[in-house]
C-alpha positions in Angstrom: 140.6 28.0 27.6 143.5 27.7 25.1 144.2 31.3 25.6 144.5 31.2 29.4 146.9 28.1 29.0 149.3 30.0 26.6 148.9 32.9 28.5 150.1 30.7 31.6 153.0 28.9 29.9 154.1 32.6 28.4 154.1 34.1 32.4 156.1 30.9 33.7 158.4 30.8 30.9 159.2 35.1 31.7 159.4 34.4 35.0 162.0 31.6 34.6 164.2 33.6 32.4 163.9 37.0 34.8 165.6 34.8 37.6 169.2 34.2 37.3 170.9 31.1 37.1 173.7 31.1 40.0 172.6 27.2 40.5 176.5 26.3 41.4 177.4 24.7 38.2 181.0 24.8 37.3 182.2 26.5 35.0 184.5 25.4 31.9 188.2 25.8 31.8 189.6 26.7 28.7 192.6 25.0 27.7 195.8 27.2 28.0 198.0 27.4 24.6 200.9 28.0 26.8 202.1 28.3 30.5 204.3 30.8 32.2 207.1 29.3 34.1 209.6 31.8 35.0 209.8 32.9 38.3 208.5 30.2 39.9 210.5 27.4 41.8 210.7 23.5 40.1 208.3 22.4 42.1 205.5 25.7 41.6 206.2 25.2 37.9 205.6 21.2 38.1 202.3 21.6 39.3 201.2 24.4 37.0 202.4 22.8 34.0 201.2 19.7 35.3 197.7 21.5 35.8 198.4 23.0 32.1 198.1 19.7 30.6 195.3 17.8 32.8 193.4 21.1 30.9 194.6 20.2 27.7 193.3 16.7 28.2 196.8 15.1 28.5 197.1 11.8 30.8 199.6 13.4 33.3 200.2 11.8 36.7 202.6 14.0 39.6 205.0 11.6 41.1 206.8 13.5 42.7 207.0 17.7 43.6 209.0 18.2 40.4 208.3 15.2 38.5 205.1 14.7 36.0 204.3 11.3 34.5 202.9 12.0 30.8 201.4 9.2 28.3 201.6 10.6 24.8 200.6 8.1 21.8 201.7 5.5 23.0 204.6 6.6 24.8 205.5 7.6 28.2 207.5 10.5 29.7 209.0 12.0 32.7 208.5 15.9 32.6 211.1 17.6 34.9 210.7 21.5 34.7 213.9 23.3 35.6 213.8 27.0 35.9 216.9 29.1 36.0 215.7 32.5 37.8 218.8 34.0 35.4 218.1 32.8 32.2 217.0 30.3 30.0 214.6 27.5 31.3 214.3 23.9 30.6 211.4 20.8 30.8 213.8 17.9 30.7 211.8 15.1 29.3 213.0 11.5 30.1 212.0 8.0 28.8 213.6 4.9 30.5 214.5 1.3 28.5 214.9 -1.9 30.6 217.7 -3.6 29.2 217.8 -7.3 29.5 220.3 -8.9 32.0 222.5 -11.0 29.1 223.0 -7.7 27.4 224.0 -5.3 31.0 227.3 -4.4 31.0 228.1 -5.8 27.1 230.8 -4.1 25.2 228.2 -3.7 22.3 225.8 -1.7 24.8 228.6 0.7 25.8 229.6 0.9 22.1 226.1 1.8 21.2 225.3 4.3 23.9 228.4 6.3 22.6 227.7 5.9 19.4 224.0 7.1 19.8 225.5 10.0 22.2 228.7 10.4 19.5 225.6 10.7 16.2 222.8 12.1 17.3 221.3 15.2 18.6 217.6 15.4 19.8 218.6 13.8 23.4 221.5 12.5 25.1 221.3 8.3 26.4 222.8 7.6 29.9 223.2 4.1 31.1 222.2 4.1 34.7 221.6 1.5 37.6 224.7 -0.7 37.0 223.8 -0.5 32.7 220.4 -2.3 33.6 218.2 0.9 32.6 219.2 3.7 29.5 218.1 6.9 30.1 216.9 9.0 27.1 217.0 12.7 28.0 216.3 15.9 26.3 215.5 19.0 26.8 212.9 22.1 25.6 214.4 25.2 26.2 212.4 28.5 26.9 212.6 31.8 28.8 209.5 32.2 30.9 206.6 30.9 28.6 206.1 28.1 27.0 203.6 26.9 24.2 202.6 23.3 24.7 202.0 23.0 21.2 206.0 23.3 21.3 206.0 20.7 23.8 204.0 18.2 22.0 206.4 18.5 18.8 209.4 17.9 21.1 207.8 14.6 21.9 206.9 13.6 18.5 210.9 14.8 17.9 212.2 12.7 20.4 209.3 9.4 19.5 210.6 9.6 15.8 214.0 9.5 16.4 213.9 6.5 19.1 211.9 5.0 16.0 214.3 5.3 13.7 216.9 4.0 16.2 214.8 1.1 16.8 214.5 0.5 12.8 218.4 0.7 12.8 219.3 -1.8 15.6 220.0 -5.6 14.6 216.3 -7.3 14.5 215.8 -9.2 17.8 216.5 -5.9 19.8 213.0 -5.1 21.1 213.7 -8.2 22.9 216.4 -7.0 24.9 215.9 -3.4 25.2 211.8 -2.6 26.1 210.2 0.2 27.4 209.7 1.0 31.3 206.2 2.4 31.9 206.8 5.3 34.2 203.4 5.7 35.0 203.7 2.8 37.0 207.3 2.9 38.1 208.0 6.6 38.5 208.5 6.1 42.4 212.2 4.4 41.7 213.2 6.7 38.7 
């Protein structure tokens, strides 16, 4: 009897593995080390980088055809790919600061903005809607193809130096000059 049980369970298990296993489950995607932009338009490169990251388990959000909404750390950014069908390609990568309204418009803000501008390299600080927002802007530059491991660096670039600016502004700042989540506000920026 123990025989003819074995020799049951040996047929069903052969017979399992002779049929194959097109059952419709998906497949895994593997995470791409870089992305080829050139040659597309902003907005085809938007979406495929934007598609690039969701892969490599960023939290990405499109707001707009050429726009991509990216929390890293604890940080957000604006991804804006810019492809020059001639030359050399950029991902502009924005963060925006509120600024509060005692401070809009100050003499010491404007003073500060050149100052950052007039010192410092890794991005370029715009004041923008009447002084009440500062852009930070920078850019990675590329032709065609870009790591994302290059990517990620120029964040954590860009992160420490805004920390080191923070370390270097009179203490009471963070009160008047605080983050805007673009996650949630990327339809007005």
């Amino acid at each position: 009897m123990k025989k003819l049980i074995i020799a049951g369970l040996a047929i069903t298990l052969s017979a399992c593995a002779a049929t194959e296993s097109n059952d419709g489950a998906a497949t895994a995607v593997v995470a791409p080390e870089s992305v080829t932009l050139g040659g597309m338009t902003n907005e085809e490169a938007t979406k495929t980088l934007f598609e690039a990251l969701i892969h490599k388990n960023y939290l990405a959000t499109m707001v707009s055809p050429n726009r991509i909404a990216l929390q890293f750390d604890d940080n957000q950014f604006l991804l804006q790919p810019s492809i020059n069908p001639n030359g050399i390609d950029r991902i502009m990568m924005n963060r925006f600061y509120a600024v509060h309204p005692k401070l809009r418009g100050s003499r010491e803000l404007l003073i500060l903005i050149g100052t950052l501008n007039h010192k410092l390299n890794f991005a370029k600080f715009t004041l923008r809607e009447n002084g009440a927002v500062i852009q930070v802007q920078g850019a990675a530059t590329f032709v065609n193809t870009i790591e994302l491991e290059e990517i990620r660096r120029f964040m954590l670039w860009t992160d420490e130096g805004l920390r080191q600016i923070g370390h270097s502004l009179p203490k009471g700042s963070e009160q008047l000059i605080k983050p805007i989540p673009v996650m949630q506000q990327s339809q007005s920026l």
